[in-house]
N, C-alpha and C positions, 0 to 999 in steps of 0.2 A: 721112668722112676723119678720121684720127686727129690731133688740136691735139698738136706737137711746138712748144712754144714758148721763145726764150730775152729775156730781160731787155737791153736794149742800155744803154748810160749812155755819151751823149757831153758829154765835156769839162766834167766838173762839176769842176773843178779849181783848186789852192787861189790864184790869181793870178784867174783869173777871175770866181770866186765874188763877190767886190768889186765886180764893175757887174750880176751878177743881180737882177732886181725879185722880192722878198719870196724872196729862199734859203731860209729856214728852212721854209717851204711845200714848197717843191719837191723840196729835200731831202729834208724827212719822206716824202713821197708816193713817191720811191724806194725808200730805206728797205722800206717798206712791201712795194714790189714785190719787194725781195733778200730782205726776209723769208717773202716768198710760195711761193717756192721751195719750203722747207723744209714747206709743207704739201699746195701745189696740185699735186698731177703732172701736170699736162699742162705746166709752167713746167721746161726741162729745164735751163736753164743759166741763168746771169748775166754778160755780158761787158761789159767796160771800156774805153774808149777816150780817147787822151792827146793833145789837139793841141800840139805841139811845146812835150815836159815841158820839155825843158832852161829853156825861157823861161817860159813858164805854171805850171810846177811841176805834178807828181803828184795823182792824185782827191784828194779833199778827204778830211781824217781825218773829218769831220762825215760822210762817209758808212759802212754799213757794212761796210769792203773786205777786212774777213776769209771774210765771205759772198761775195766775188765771184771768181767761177772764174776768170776771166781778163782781165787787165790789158793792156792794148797800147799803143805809142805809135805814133803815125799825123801825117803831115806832110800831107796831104790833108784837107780840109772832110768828104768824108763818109767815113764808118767802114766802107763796104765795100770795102774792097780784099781780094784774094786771102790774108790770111791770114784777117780774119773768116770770109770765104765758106767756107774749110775748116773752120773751126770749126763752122761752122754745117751745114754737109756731114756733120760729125764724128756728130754727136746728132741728125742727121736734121730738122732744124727746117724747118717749114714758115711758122713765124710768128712775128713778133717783137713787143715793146713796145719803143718806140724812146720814151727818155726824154734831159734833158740840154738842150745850150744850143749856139747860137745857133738860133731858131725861124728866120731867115730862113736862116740859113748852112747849117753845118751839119746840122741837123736838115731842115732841108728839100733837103739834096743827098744826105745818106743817105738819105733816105725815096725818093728818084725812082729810087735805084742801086738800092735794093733792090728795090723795085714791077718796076722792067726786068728782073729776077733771075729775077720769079715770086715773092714772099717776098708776105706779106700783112704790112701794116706796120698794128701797132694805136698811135694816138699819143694818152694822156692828158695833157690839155690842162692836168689842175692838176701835171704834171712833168715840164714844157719853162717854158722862158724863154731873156728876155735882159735887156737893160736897163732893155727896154720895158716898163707894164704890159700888163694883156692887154687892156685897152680899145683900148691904141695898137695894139694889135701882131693887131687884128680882122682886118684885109685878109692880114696874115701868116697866118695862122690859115685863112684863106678858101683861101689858095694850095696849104697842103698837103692839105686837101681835097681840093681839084681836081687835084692831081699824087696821089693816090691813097690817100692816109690815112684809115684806120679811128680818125676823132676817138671821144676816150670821157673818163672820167675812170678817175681810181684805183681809186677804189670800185665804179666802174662797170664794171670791166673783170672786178676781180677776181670781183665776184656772178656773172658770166658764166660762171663756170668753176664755181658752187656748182650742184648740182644737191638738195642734200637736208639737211633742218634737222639731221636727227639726227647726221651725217656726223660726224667731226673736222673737217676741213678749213672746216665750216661752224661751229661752235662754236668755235674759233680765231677767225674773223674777225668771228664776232659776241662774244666777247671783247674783241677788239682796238677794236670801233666802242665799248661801253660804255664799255669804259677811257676812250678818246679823248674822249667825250664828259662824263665825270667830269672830267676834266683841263680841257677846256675851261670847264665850268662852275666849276671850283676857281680858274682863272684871272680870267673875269670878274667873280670876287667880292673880288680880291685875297688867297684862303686860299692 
């Protein structure tokens, strides 16, 4: 079967972001996946979802939302309503990364709307949050498992899609890991 897949991002938005445990993680780790796009094709789109911006405010600048195809505001916990599902109708998508915030709310009632759908929902675990760390937030964790989630991580998702060293798509993200890991080491040295 052919992986038609798109990027989901719920409610990382800039009112919110302020009770996220470790944002700048989670952040990054999207990021990563909007940049993904631009190399993996079997990643068809990148969609956005806004719980009730008037009050929460709009995605967070901190993400990359010139890369994101489409933005929506949504009065509902989970991001499937009938304009996603057209969307996702649109580009033929069979499978999503459902990334973004609340792990028990939110993220866990668009993960059950979409699984009811037929939709194969992949959820990496280092870009979901909420307030909670992820030690608290294990039995949360445990539930969207059991309501039907493809747990993975970021990194873990994206090597899924590499099939060959020589590729682009695989020299980009073995790019991307050096870099990250230069950076990381630049940091813990104080350079």
């Amino acid at each position: 079967m052919l992986r038609n897949i798109s990027v989901l991002i719920c409610d990382l938005q800039t009112k919110t972001l302020k009770n996220l445990y470790k944002p700048n993680q989670i952040i990054q780790n999207v990021n990563l996946l909007i940049e993904s796009k631009k190399h993996l094709l079997p990643i068809k789109s990148v969609i956005g979802a806004q719980l009730c911006s008037e009050n929460l405010g709009t995605l967070d600048s901190s993400l990359d939302l010139k890369n994101i195809d489409t933005i929506y505001d949504k009065t509902t916990y989970s991001m499937a309503n009938a304009f996603l599902i057209d969307k996702l109708k649109e580009k033929r998508i069979n499978e999503v990364v459902l990334t973004g915030m609340e792990i028990h709310w939110c993220i866990n009632k668009t993960l059950t709307d979409l699984t009811d759908k037929g939709y194969k929902v992949h959820i990496p675990v280092d870009a979901i949050g909420n307030s909670m760390c992820l030690t608290d937030n294990k039995y949360n964790i445990e539930r969207l498992k059991a309501n039907g989630a493809n747990l993975c991580t970021t990194h873990g998702f994206i090597s899924e899609l590499l099939c060959d060293f020589h590729n682009p798509e695989s020299k980009w993200f073995v790019s991307y890991l050096k870099n990250m890991n230069v950076t990381t080491e630049r940091h813990k040295w104080g350079l």
